[in-house]
N, CA, C and O of each residue as an XYZ file, in Angstrom:
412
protein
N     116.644     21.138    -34.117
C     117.030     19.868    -33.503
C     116.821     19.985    -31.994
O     117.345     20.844    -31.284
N     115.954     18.972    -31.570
C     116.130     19.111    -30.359
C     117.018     18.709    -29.180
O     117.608     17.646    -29.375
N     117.302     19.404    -27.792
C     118.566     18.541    -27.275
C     119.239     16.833    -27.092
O     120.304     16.230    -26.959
N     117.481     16.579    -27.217
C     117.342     15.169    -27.098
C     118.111     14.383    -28.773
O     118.398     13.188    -28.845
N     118.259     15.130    -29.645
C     118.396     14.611    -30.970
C     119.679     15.214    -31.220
O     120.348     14.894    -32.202
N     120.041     16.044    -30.406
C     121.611     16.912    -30.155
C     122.350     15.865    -29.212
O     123.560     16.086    -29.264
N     122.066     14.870    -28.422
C     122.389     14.314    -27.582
C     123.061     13.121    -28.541
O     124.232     12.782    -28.713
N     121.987     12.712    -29.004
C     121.883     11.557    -29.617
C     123.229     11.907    -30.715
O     124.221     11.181    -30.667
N     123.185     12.704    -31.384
C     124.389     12.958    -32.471
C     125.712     12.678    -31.858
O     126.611     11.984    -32.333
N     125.694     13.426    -30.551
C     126.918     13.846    -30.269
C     127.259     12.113    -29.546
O     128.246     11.621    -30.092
N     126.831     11.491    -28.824
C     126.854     10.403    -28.605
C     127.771      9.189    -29.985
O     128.874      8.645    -30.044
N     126.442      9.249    -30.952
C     127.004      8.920    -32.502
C     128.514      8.912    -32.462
O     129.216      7.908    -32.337
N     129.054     10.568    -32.624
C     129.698     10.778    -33.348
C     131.118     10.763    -31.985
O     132.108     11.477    -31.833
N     130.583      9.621    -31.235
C     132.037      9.498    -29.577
C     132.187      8.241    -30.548
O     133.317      7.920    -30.916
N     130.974      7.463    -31.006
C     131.895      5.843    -31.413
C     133.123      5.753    -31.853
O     133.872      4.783    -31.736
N     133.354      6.839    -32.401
C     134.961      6.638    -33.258
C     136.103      7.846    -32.538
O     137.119      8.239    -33.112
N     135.669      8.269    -31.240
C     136.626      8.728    -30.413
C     137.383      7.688    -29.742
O     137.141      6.481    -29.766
N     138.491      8.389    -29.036
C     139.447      7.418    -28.371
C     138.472      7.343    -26.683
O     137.680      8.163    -26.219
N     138.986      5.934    -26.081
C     138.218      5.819    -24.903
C     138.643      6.764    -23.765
O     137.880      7.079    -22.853
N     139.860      7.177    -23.876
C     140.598      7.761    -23.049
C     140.311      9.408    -23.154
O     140.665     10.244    -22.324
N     139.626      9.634    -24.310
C     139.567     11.098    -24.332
C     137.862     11.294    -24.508
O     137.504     12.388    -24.944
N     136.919     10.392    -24.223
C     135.435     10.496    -24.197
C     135.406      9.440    -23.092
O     136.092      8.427    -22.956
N     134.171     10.083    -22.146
C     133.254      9.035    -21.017
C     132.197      8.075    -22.319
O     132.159      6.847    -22.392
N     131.609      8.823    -23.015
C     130.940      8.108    -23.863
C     131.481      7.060    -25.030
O     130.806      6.177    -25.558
N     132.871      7.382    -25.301
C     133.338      6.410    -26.057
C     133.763      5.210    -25.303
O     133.808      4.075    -25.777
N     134.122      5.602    -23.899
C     134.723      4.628    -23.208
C     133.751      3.564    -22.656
O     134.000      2.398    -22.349
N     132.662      4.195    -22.606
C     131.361      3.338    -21.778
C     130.949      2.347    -23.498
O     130.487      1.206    -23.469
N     131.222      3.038    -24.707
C     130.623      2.143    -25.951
C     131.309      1.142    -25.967
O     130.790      0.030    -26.064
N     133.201      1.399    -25.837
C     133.598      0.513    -25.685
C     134.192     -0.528    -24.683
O     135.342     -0.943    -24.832
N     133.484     -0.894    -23.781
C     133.321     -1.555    -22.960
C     132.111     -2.815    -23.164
O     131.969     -3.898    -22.597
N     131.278     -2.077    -24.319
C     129.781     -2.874    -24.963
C     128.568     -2.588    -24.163
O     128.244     -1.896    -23.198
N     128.036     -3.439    -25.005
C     126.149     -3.146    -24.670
C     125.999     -3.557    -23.696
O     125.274     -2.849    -22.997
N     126.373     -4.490    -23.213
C     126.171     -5.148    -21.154
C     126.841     -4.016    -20.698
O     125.907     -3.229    -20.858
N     127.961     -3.161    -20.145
C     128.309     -2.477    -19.580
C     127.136     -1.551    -19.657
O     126.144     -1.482    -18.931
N     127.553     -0.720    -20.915
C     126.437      0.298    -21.334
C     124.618      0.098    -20.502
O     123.902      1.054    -20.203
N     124.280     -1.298    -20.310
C     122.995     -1.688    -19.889
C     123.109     -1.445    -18.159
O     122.168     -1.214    -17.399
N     124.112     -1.535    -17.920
C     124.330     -1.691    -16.705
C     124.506     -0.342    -16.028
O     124.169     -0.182    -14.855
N     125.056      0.668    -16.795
C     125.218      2.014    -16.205
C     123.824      2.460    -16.400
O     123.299      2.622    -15.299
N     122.956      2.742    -17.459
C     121.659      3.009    -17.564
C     120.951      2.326    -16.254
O     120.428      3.124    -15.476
N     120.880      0.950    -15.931
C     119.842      0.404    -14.514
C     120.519      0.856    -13.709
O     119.774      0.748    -12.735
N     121.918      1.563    -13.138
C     122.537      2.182    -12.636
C     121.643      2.913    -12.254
O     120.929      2.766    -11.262
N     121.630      4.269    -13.519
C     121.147      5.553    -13.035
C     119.617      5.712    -12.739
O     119.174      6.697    -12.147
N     118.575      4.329    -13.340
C     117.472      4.803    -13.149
C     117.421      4.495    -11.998
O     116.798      5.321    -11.331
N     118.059      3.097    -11.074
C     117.737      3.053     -9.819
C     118.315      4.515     -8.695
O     117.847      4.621     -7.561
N     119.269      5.441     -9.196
C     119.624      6.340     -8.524
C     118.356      7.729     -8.859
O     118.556      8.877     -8.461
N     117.055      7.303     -9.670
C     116.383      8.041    -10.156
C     115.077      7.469     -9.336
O     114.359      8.414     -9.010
N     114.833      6.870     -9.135
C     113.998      6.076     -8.326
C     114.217      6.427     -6.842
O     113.417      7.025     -6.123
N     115.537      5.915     -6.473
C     115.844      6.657     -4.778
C     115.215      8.174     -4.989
O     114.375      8.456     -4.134
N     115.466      9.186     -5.961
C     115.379      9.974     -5.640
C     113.823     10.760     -5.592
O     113.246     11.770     -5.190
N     113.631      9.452     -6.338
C     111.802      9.735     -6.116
C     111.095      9.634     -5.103
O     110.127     10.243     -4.647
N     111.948      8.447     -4.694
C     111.365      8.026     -2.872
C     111.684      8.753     -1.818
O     111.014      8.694     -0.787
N     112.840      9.599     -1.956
C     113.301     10.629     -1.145
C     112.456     12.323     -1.210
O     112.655     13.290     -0.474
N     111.452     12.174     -2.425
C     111.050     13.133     -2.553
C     111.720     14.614     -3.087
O     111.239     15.702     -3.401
N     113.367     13.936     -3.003
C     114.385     15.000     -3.576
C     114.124     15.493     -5.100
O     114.664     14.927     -6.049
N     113.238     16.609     -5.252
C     113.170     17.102     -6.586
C     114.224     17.095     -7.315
O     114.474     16.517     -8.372
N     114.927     17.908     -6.550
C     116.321     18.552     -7.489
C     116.800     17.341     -7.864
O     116.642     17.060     -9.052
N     117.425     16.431     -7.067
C     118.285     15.105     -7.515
C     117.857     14.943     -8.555
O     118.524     15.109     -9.576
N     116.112     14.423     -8.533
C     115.284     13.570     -9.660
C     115.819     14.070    -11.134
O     116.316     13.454    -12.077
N     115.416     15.830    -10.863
C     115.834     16.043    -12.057
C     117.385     16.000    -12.509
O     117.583     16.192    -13.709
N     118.364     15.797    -11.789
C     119.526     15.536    -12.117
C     119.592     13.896    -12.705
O     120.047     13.640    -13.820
N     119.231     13.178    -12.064
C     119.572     12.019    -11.943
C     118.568     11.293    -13.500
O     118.998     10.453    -14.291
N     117.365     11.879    -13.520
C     116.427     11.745    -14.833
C     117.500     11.919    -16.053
O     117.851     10.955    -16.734
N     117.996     13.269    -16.264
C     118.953     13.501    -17.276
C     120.599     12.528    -17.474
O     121.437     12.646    -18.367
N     120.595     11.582    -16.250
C     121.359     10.763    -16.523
C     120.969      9.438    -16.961
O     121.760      8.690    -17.535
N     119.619      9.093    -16.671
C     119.034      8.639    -17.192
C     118.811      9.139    -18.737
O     119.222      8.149    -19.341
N     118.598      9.636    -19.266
C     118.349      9.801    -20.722
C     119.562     10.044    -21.676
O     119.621     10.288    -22.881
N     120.300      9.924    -20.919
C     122.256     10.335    -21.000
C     122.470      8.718    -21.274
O     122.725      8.363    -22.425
N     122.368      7.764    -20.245
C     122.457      6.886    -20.465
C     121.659      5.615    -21.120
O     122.132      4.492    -21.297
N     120.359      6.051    -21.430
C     119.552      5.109    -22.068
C     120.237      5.645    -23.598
O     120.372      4.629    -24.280
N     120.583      6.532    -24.159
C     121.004      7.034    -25.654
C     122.365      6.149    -25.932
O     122.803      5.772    -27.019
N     122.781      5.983    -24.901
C     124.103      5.454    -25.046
C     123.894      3.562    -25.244
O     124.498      2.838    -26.035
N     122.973      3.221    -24.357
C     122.593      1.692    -24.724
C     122.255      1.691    -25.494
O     122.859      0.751    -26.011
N     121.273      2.257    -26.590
C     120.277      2.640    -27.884
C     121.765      2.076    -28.878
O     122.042      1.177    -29.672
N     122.355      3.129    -28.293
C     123.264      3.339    -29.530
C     124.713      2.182    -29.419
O     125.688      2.077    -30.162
N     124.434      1.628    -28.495
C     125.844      0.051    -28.152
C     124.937     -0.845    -29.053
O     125.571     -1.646    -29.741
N     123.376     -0.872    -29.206
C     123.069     -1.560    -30.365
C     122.386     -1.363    -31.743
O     121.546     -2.049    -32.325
N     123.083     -0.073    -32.123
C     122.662      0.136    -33.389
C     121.326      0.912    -33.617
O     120.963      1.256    -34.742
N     120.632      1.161    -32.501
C     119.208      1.529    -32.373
C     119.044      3.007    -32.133
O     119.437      3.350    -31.017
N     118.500      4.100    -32.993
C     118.156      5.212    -32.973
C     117.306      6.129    -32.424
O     116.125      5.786    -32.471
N     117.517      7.117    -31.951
C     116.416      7.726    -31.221
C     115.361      8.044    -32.459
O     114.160      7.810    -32.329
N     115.845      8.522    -33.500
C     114.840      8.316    -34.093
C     113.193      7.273    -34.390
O     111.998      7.501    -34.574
N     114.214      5.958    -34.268
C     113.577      4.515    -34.140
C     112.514      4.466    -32.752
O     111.458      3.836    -32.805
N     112.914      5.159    -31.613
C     112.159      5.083    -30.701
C     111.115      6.141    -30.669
O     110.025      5.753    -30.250
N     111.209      7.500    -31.046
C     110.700      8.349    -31.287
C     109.851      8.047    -32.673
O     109.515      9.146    -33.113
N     109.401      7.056    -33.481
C     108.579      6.488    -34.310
C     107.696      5.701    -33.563
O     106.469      5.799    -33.518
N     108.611      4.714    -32.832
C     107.174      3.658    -32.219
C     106.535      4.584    -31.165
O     105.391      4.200    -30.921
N     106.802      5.403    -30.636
C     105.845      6.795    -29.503
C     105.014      6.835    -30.559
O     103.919      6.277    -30.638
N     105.546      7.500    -31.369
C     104.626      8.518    -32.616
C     103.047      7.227    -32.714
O     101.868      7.517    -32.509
N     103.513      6.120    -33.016
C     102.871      4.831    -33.613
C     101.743      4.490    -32.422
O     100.634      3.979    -32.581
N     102.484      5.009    -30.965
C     101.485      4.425    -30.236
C     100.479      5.833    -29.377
O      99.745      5.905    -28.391
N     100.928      6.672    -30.314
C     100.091      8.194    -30.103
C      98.352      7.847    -29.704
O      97.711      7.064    -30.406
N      97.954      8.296    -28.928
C      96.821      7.920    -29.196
C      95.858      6.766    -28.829
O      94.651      6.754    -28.584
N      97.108      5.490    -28.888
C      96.221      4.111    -27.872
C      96.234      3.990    -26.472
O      97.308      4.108    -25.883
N      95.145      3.761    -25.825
C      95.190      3.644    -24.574
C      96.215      3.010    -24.266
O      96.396      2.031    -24.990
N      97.214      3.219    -23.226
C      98.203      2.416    -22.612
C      97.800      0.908    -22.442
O      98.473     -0.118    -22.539
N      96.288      1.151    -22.116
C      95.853     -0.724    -21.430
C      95.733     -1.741    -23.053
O      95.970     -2.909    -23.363
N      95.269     -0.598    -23.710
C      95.069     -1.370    -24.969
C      96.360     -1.577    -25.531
O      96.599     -2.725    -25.904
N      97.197     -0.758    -25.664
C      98.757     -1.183    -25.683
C      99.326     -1.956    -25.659
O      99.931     -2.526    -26.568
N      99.223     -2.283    -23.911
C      99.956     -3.458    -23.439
C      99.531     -5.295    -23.180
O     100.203     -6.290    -22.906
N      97.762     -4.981    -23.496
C      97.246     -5.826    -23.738
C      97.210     -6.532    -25.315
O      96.482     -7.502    -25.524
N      98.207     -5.849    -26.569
C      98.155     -6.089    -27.615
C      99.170     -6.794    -27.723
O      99.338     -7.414    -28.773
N      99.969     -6.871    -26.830
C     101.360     -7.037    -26.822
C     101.483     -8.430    -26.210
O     102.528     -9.075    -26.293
N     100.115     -8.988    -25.439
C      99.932    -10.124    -24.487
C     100.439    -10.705    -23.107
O      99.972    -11.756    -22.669
């Protein structure tokens, strides 16, 4: 399993923790707008840190990013698995052809 799919479990398995004794249960239950909102949170604190050229941050701030995109995934029912299929699906097509399929 990878950490990314270790993440994802452990995330899962906060839905039915108390809010008071998980950050992750507390951010689920608050809902999917909160949850959306801490994720554009962290990527814009991932972005500064790109523009700052600050490596180290990036990579801190990236992993909160992926901390927090698992957690929106999962305020609506949506699996890393599920996302890790449509990658798989778009293995291989040019990005332009991609996004030009899409209109």
């Amino acid at each position: 399993m990878t950490i990314l799919a270790q993440l994802a479990a452990t995330i899962e398995a906060r839905k039915s923790a108390d809010p008071d004794s998980s950050w992750t249960a507390k951010l689920l239950s608050k809902g999917p707008e909160k949850c959306a909102q801490k994720f554009g949170e962290e990527a814009i604190e991932a972005c500064m840190a790109v523009a700052k050229g600050d490596r180290e941050n990036l990579v801190y701030e990236a992993a909160d990013v992926l901390y927090h995109l698992l957690v929106m995934l999962a305020a609506r029912e949506v699996t890393l698995e599920e996302v890790l299929a449509e990658l798989a699906r778009r293995e291989g097509t040019s990005g332009l052809a991609e996004k030009a399929a899409r209109g």
